[in-house]
C-alpha positions in Angstrom: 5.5 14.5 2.0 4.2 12.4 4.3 7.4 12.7 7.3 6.8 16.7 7.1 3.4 16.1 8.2 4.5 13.7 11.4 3.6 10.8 9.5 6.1 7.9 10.4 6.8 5.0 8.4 6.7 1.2 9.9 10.3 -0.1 8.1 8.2 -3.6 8.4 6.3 -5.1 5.6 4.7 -8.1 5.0 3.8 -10.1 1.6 1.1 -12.6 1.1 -0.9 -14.4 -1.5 -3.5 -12.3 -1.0 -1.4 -9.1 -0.6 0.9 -6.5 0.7 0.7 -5.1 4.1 2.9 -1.8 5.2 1.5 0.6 7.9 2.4 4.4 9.2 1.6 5.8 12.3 0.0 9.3 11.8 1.1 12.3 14.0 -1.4 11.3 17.2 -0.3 8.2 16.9 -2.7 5.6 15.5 -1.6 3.0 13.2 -2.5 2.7 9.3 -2.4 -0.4 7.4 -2.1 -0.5 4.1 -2.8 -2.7 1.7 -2.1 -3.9 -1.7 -3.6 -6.2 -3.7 -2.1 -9.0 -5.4 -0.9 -8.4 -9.1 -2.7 -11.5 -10.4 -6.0 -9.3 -9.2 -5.5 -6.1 -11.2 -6.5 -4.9 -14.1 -3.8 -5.0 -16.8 -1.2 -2.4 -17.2 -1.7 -1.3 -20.8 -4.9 -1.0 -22.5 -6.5 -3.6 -24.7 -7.4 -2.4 -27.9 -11.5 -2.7 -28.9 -12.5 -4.0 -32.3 
């Protein structure tokens, strides 16, 4: 997992039309973001069928 490594999680997260943001701090210390995109911006879940 991440925490065994010395990876900490930011408990703070923040949503936006245009996304998720969540960020770790790795073991020397810099900061991550993350990012997520917006639901309405990925591809579907299940798969369409072809004809």
């Amino acid at each position: 997992s991440l925490r065994r490594e010395g990876v900490s999680i930011v408990p703070e997260r923040q949503d936006y039309a245009y996304g998720r943001f969540a960020w770790i701090t790795d073991p020397e210390g810099n900061r991550i973001e993350l990012w997520e995109p917006p639901k309405i911006y990925r591809a579907p879940e299940t798969a369409t069928m072809m004809e």
